[in-house]
Biopython code that builds the backbone (N, CA, C, O; Angstrom):
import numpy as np
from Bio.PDB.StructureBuilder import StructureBuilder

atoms = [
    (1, "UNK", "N", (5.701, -7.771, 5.202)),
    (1, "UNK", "CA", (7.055, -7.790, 4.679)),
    (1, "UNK", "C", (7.347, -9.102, 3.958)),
    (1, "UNK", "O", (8.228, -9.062, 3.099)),
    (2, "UNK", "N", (6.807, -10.109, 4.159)),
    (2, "UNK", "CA", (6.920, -11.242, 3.556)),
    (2, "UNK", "C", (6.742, -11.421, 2.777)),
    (2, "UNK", "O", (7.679, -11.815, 2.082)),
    (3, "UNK", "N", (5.230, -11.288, 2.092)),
    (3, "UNK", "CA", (4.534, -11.295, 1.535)),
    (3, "UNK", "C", (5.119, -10.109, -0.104)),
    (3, "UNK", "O", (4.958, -10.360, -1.299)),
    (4, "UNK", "N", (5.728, -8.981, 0.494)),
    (4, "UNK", "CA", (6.579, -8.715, -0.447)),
    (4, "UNK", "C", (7.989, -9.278, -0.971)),
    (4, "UNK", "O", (8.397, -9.258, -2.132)),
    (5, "UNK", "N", (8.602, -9.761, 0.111)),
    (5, "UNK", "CA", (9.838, -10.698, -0.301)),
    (5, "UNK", "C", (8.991, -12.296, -1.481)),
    (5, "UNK", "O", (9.425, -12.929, -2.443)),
    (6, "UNK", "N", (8.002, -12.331, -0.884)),
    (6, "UNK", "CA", (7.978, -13.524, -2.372)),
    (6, "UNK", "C", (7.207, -12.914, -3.667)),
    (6, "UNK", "O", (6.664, -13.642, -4.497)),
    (7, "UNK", "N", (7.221, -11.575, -3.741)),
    (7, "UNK", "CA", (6.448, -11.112, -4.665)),
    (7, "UNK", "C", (8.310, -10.742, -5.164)),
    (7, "UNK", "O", (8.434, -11.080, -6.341)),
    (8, "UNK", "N", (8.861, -10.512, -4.932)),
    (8, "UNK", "CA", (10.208, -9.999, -5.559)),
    (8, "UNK", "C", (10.734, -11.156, -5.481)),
    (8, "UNK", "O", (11.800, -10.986, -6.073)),
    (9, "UNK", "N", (10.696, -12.489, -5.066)),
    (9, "UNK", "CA", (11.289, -13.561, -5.192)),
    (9, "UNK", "C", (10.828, -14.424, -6.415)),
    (9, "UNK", "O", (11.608, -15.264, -6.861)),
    (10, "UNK", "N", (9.943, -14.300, -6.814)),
    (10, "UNK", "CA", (8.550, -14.972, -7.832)),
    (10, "UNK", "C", (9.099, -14.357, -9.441)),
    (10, "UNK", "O", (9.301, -14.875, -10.539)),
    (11, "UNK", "N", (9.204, -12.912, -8.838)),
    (11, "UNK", "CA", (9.462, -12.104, -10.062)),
    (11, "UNK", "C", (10.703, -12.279, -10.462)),
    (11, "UNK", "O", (10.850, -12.144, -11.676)),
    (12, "UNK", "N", (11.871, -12.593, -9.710)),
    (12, "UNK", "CA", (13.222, -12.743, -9.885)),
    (12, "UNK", "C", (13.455, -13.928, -10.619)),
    (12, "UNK", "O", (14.030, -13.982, -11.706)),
    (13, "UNK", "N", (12.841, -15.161, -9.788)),
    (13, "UNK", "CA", (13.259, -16.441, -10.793)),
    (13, "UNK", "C", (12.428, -16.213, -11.912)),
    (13, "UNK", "O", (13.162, -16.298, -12.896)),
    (14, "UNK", "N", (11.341, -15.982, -12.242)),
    (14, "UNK", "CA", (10.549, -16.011, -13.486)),
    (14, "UNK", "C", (11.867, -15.222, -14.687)),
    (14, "UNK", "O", (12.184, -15.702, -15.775)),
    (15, "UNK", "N", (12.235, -14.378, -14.280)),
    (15, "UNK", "CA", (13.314, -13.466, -15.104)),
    (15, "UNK", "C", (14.539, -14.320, -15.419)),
    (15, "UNK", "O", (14.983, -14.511, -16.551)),
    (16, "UNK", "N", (15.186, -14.965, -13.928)),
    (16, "UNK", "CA", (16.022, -16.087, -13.852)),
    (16, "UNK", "C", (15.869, -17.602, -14.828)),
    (16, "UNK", "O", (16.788, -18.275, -15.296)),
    (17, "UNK", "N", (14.549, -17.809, -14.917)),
    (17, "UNK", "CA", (14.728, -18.984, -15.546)),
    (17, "UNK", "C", (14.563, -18.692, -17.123)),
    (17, "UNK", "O", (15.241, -19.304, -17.948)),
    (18, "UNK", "N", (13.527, -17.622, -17.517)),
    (18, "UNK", "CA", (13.792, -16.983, -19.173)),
    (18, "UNK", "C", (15.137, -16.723, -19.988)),
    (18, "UNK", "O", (15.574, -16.820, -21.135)),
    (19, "UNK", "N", (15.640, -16.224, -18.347)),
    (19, "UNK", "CA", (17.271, -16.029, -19.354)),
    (19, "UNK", "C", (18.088, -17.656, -18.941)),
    (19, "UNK", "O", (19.196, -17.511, -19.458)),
    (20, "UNK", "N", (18.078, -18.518, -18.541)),
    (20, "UNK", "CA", (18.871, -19.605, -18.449)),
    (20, "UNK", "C", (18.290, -20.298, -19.890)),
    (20, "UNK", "O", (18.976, -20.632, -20.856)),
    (21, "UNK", "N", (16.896, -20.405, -19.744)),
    (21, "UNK", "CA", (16.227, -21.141, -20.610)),
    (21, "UNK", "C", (16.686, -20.332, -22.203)),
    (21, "UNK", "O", (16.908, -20.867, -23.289)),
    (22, "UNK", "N", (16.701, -19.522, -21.991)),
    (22, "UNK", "CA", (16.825, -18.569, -23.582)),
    (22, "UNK", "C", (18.351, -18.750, -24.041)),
    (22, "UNK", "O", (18.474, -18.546, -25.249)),
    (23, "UNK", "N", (19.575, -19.089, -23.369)),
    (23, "UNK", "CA", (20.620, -19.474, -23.321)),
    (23, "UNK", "C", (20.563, -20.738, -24.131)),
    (23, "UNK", "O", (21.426, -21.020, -24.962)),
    (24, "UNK", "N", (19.705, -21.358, -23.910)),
    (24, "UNK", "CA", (20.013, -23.219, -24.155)),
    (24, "UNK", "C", (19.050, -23.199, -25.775)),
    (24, "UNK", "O", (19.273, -23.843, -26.799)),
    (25, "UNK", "N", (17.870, -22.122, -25.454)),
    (25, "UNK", "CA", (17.092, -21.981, -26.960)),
    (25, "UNK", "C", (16.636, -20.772, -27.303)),
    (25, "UNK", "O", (15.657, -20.667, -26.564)),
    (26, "UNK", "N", (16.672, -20.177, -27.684)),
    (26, "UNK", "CA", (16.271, -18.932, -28.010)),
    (26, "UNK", "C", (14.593, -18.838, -28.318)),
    (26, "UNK", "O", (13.913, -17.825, -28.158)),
    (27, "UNK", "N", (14.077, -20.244, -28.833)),
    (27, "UNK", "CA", (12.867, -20.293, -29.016)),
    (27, "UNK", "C", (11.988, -20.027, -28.108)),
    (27, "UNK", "O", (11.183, -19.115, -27.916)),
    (28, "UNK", "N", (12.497, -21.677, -27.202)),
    (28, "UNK", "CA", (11.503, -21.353, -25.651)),
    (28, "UNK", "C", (11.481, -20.059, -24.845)),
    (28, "UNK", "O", (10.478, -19.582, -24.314)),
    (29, "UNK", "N", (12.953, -19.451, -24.815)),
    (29, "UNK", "CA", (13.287, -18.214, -23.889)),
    (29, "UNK", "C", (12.153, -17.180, -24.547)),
    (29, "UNK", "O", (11.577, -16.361, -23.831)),
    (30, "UNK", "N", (11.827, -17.320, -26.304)),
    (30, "UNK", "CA", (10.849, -16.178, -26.834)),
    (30, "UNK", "C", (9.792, -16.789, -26.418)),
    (30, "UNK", "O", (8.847, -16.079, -26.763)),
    (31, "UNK", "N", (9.364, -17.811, -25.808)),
    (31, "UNK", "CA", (7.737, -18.444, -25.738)),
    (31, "UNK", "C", (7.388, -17.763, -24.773)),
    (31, "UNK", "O", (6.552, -16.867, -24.656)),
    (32, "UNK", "N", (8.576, -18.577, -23.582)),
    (32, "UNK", "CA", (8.509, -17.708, -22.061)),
    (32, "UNK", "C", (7.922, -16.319, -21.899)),
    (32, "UNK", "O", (6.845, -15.940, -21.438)),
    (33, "UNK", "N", (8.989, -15.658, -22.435)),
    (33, "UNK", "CA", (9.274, -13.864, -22.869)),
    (33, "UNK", "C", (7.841, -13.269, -23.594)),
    (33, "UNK", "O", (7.549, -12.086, -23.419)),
    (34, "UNK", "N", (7.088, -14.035, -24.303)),
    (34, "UNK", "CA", (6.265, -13.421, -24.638)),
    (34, "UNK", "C", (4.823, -13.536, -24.199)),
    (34, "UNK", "O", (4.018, -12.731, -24.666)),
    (35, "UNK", "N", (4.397, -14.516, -23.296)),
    (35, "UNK", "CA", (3.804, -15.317, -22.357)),
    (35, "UNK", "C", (3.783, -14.107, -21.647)),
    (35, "UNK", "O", (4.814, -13.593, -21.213)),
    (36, "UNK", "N", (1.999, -13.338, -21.419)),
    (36, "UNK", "CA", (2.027, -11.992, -20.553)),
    (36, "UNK", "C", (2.455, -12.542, -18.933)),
    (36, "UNK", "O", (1.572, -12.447, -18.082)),
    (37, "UNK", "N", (3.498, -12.980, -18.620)),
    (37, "UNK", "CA", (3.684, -13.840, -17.258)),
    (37, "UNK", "C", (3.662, -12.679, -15.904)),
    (37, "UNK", "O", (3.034, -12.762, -14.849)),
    (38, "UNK", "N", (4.591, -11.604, -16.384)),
    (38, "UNK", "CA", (4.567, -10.569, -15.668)),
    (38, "UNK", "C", (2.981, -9.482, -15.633)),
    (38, "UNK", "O", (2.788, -8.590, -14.807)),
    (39, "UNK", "N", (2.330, -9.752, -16.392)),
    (39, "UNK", "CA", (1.062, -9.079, -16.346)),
    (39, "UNK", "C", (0.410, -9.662, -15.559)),
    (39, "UNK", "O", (0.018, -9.025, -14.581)),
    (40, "UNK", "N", (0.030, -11.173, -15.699)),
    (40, "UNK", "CA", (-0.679, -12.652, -14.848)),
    (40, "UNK", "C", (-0.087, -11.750, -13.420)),
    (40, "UNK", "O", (-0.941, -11.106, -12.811)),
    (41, "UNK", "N", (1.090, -11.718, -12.998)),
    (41, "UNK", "CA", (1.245, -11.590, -11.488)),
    (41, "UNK", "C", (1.263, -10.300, -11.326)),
    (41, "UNK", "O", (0.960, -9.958, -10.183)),
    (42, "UNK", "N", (1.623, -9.050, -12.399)),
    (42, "UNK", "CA", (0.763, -7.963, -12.183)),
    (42, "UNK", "C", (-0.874, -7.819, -11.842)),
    (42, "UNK", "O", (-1.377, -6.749, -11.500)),
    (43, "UNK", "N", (-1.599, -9.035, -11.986)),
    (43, "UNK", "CA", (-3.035, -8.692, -12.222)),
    (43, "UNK", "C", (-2.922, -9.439, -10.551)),
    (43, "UNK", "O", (-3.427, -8.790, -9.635)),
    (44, "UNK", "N", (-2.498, -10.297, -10.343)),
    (44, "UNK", "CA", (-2.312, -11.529, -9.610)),
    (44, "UNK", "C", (-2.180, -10.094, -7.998)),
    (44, "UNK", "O", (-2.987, -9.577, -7.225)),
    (45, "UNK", "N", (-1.284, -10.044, -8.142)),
    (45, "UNK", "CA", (-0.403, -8.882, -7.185)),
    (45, "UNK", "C", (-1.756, -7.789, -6.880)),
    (45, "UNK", "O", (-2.621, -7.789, -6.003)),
    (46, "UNK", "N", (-1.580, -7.217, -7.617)),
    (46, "UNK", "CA", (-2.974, -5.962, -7.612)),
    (46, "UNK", "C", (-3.994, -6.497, -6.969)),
    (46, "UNK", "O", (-4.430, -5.869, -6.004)),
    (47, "UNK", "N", (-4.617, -7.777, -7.343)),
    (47, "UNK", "CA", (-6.420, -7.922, -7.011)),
    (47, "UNK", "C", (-5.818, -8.478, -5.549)),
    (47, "UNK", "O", (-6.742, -8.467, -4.736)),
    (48, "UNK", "N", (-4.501, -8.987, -4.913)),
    (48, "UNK", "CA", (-4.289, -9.797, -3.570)),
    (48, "UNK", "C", (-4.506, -8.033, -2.646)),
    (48, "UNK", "O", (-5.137, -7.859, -1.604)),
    (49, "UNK", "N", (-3.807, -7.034, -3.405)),
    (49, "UNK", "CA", (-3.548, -6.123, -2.539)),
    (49, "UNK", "C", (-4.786, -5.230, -2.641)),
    (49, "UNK", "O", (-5.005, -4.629, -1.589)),
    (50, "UNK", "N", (-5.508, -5.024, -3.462)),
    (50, "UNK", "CA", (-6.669, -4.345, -3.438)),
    (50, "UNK", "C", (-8.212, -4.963, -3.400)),
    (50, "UNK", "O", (-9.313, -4.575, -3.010)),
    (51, "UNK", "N", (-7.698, -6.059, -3.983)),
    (51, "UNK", "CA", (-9.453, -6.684, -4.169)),
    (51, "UNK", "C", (-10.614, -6.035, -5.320)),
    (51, "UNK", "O", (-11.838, -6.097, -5.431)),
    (52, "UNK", "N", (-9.761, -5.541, -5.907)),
    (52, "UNK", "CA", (-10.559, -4.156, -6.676)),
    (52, "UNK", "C", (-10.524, -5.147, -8.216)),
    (52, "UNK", "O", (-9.428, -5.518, -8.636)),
    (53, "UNK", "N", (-11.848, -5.523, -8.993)),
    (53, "UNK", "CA", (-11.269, -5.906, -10.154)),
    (53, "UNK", "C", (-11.572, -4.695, -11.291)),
    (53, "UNK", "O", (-11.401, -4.888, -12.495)),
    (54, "UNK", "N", (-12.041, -3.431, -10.733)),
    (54, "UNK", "CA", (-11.896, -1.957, -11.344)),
    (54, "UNK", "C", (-10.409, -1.992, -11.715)),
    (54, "UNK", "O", (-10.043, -2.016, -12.890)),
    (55, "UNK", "N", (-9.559, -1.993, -10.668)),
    (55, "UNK", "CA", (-8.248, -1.940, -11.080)),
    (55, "UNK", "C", (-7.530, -2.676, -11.902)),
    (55, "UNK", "O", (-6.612, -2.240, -12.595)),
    (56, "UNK", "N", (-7.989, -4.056, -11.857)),
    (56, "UNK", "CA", (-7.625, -5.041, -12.939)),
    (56, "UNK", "C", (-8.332, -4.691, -14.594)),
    (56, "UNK", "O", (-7.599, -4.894, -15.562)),
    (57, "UNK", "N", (-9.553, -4.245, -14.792)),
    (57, "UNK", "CA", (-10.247, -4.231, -16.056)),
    (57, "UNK", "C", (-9.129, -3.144, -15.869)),
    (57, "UNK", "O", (-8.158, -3.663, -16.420)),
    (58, "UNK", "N", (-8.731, -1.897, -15.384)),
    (58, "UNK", "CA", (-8.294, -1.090, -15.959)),
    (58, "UNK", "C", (-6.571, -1.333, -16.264)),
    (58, "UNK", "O", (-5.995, -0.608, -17.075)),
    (59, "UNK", "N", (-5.975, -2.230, -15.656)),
    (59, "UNK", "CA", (-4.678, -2.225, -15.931)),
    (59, "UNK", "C", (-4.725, -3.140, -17.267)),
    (59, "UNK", "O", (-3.805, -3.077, -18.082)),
    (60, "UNK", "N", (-5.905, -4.044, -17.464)),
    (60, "UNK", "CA", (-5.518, -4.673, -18.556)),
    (60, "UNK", "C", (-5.735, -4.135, -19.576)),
    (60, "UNK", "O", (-5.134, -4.647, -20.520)),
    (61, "UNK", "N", (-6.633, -2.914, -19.925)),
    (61, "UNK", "CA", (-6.696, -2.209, -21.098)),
    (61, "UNK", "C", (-5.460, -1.258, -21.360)),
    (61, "UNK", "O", (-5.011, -0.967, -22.469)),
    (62, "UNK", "N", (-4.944, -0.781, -19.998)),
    (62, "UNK", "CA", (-3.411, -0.206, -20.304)),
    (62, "UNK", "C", (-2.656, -0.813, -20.983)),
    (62, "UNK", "O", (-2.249, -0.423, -22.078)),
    (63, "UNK", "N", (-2.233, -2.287, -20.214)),
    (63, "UNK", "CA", (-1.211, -3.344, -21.073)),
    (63, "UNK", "C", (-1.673, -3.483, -22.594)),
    (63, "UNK", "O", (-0.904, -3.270, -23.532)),
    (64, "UNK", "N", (-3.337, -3.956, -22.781)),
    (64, "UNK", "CA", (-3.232, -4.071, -24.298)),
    (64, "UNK", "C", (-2.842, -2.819, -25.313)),
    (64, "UNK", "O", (-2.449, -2.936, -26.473)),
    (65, "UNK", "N", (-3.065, -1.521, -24.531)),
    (65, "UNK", "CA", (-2.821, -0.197, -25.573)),
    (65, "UNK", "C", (-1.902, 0.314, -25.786)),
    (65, "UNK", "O", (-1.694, 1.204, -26.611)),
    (66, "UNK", "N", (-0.933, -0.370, -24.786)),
    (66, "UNK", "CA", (0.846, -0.055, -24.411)),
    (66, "UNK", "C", (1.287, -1.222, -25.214)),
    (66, "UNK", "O", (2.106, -0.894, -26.073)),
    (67, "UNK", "N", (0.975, -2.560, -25.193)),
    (67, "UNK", "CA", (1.911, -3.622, -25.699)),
    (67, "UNK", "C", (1.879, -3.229, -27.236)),
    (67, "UNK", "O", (2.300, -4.154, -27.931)),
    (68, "UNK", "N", (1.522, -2.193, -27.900)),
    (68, "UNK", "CA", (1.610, -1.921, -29.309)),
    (68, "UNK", "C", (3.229, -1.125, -29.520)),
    (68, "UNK", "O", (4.083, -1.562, -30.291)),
    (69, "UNK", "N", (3.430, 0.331, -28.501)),
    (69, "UNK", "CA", (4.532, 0.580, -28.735)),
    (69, "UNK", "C", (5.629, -0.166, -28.489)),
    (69, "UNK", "O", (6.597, -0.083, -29.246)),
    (70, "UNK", "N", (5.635, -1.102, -27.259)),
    (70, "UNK", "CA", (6.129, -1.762, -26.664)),
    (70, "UNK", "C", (6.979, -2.687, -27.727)),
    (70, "UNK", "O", (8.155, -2.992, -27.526)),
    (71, "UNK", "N", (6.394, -3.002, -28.628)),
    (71, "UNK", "CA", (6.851, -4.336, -30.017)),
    (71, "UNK", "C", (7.949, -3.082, -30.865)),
    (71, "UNK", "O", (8.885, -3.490, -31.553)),
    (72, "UNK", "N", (7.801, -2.242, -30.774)),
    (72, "UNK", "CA", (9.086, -1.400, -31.532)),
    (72, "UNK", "C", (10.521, -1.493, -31.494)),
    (72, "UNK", "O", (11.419, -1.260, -32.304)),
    (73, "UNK", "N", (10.425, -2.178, -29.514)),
    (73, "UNK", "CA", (11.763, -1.949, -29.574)),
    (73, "UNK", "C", (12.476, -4.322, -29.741)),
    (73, "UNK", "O", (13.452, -5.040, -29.522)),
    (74, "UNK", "N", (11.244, -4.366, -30.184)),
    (74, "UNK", "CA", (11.403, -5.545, -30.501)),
    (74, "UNK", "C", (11.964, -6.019, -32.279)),
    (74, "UNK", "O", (12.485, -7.077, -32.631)),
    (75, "UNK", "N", (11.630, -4.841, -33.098)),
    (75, "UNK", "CA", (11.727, -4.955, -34.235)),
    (75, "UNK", "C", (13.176, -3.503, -34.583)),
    (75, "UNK", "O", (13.822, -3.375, -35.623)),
    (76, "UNK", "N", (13.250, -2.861, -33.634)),
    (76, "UNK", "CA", (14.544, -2.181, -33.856)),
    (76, "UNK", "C", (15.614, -2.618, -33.449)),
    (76, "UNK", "O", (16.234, -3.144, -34.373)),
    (77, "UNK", "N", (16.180, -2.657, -32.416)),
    (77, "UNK", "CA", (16.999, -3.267, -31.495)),
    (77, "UNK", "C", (17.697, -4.692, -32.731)),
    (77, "UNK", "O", (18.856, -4.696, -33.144)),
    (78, "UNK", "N", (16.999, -5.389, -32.967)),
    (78, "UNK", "CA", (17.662, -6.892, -33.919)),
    (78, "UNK", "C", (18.120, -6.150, -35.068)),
    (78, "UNK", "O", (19.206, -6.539, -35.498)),
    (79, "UNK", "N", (17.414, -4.872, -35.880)),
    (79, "UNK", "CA", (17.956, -4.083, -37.060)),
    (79, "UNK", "C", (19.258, -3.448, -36.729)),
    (79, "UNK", "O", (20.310, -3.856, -37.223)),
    (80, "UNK", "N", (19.192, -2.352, -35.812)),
    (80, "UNK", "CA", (20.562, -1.666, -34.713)),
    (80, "UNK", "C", (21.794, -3.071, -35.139)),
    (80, "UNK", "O", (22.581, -3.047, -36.086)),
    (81, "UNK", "N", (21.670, -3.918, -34.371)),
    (81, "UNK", "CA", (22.389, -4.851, -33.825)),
    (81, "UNK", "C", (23.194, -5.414, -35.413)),
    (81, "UNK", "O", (24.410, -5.298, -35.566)),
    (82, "UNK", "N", (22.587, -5.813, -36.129)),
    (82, "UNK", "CA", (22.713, -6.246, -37.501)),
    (82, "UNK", "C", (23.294, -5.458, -38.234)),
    (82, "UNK", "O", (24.007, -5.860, -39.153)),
    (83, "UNK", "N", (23.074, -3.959, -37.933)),
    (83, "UNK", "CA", (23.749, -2.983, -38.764)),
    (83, "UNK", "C", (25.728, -3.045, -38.312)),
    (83, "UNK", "O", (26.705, -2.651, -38.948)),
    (84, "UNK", "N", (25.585, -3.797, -36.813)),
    (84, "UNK", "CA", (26.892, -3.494, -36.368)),
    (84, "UNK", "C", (26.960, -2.569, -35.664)),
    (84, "UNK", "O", (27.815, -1.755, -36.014)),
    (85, "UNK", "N", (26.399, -2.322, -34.769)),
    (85, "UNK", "CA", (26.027, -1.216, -33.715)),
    (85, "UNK", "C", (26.283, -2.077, -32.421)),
    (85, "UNK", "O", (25.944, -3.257, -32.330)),
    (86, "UNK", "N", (26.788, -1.506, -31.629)),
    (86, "UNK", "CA", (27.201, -2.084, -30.436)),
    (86, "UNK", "C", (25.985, -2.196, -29.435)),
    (86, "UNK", "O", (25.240, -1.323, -28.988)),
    (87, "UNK", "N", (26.038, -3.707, -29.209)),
    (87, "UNK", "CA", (24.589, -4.022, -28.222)),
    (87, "UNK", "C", (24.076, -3.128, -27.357)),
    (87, "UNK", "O", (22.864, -2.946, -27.251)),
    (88, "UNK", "N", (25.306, -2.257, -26.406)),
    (88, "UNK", "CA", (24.603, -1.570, -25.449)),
    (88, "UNK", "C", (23.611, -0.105, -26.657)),
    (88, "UNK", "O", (22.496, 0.062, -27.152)),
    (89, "UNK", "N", (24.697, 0.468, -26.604)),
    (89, "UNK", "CA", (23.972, 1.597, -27.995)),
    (89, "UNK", "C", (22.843, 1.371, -28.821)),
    (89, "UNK", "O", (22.082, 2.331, -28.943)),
    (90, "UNK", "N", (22.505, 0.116, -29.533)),
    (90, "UNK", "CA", (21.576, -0.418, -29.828)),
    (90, "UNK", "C", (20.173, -0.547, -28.760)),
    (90, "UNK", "O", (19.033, -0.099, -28.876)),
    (91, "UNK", "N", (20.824, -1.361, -27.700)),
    (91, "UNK", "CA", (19.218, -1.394, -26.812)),
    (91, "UNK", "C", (19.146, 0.307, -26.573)),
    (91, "UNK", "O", (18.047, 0.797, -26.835)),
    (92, "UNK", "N", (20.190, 1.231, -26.111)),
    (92, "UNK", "CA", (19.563, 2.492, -25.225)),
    (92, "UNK", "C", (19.052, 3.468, -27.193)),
    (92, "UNK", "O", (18.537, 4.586, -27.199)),
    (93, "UNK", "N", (19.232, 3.026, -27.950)),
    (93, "UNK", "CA", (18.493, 3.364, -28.920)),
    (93, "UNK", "C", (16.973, 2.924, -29.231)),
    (93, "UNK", "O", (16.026, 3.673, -29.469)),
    (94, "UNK", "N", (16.980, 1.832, -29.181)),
    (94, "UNK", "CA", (15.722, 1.103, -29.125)),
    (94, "UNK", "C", (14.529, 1.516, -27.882)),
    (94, "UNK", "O", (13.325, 1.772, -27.914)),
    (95, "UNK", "N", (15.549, 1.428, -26.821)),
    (95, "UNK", "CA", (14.421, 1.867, -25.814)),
    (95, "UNK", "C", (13.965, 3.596, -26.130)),
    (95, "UNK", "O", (12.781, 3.930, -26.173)),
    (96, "UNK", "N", (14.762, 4.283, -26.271)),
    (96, "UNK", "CA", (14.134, 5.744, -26.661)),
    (96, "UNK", "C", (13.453, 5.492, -27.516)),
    (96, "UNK", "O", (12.248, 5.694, -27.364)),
    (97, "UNK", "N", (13.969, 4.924, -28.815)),
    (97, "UNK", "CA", (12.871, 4.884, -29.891)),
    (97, "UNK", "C", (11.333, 4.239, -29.053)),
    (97, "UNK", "O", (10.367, 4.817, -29.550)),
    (98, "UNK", "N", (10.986, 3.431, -28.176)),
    (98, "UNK", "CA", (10.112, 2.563, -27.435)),
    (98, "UNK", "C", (9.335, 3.894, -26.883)),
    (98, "UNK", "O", (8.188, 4.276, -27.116)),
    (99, "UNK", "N", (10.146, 4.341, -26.244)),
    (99, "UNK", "CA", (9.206, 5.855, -25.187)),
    (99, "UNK", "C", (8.795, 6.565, -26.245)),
    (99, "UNK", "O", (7.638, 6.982, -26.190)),
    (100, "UNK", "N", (9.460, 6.824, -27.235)),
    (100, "UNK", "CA", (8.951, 8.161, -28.103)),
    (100, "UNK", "C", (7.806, 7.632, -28.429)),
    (100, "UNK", "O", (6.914, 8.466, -28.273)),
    (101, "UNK", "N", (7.235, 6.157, -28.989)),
    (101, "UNK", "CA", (6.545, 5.336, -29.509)),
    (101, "UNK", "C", (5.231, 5.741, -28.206)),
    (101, "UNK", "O", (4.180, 6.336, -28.446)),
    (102, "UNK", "N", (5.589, 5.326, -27.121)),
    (102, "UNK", "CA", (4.607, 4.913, -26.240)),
    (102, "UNK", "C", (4.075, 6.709, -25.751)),
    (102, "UNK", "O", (3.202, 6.867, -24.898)),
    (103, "UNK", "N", (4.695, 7.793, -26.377)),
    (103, "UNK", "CA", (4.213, 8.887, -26.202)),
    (103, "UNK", "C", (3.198, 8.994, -27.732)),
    (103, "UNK", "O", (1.989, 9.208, -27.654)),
    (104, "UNK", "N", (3.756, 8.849, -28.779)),
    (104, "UNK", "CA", (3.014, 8.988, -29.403)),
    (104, "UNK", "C", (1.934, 8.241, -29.577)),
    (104, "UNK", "O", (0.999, 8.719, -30.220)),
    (105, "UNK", "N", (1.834, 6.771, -28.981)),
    (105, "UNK", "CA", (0.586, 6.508, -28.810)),
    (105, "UNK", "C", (-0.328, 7.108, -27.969)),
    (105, "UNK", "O", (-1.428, 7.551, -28.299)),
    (106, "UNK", "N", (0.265, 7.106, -26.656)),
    (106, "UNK", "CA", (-0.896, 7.752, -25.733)),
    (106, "UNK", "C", (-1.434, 9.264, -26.304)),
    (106, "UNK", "O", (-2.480, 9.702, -25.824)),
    (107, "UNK", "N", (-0.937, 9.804, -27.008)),
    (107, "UNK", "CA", (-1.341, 10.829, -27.689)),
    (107, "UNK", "C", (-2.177, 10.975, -28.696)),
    (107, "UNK", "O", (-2.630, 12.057, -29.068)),
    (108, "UNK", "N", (-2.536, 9.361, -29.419)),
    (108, "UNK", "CA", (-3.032, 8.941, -30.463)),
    (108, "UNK", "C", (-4.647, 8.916, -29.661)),
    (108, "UNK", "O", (-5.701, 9.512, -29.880)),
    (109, "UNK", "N", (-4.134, 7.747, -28.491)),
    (109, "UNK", "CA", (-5.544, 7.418, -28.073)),
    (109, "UNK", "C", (-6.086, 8.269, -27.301)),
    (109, "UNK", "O", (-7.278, 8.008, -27.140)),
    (110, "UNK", "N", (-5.631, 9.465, -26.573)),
    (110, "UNK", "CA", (-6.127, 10.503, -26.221)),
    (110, "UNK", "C", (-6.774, 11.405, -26.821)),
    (110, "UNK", "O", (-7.417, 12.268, -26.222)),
    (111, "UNK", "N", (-6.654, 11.290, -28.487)),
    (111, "UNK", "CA", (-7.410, 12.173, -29.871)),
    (111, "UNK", "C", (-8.791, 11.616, -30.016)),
    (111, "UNK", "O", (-9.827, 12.134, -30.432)),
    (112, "UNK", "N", (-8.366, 9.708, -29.287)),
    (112, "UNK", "CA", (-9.617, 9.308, -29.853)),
    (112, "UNK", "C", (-10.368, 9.420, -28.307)),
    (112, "UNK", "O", (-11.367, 8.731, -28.516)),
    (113, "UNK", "N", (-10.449, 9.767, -27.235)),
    (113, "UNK", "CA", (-10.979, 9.612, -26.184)),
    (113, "UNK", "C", (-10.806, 8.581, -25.428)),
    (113, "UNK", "O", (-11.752, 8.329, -24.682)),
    (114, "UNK", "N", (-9.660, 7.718, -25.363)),
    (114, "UNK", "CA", (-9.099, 6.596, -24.629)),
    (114, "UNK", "C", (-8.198, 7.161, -23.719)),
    (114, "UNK", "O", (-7.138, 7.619, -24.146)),
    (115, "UNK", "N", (-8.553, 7.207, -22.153)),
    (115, "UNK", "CA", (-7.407, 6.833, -21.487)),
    (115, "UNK", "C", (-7.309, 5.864, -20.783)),
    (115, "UNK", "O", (-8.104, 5.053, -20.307)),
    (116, "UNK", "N", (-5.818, 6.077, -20.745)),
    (116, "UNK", "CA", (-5.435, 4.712, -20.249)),
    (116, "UNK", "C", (-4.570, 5.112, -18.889)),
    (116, "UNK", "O", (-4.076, 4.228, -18.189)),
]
sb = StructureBuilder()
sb.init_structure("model")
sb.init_model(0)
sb.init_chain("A")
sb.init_seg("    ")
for serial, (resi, resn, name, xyz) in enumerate(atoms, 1):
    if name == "N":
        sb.init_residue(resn, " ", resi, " ")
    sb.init_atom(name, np.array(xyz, "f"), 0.0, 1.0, " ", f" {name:<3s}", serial, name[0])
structure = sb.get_structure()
């Protein structure tokens, strides 16, 4: 039980200090933010609880084949927003546009014999 309280404690400030820090610069908060930090303790997390680095080669080829749709809702969402679209409406646009993305990839790489 512990051992999960600092795995949700770890993950909380890491989130906590991106958004304080992204407040004061928008730069660093994007350095932070784009810094696979949550993957590191995804990989981190996984190999403590399994020991398996099967599971690690395989989660990291997920993340790299996913972080492609993933950038969509990085380049819509700032367009939305700019048009004058109201922030919330904008992100829950962006994120659908993100899933539709991350379906049509896995559908892409499933043509080519990749799963992920």
């Amino acid at each position: 039980m512990v051992y999960y309280i600092i795995k949700i404690l770890v993950s909380a400030i890491l989130i906590t200090l991106i958004s304080e820090i992204s407040k004061r610069s928008s730069f660093w908060g994007g350095v932070l933010a784009s810094v696979p930090i949550v993957s590191v303790l995804a990989f981190i997390w996984l190999y403590l609880d399994t020991k398996s680095t099967a599971k690690i080669i395989s989660l990291s080829y997920s993340i790299f084949w996913l972080v492609i749709p993933s950038l969509t809702l990085f380049l819509i969402l700032p367009l939305l927003i700019k048009t004058g679209l109201n922030f919330f409406a904008a992100l829950f646009i962006s994120i659908t546009a993100m899933i539709l993305f991350y379906y049509i990839m896995i559908f892409i790489l499933e043509k080519f014999g990749i799963n992920i």
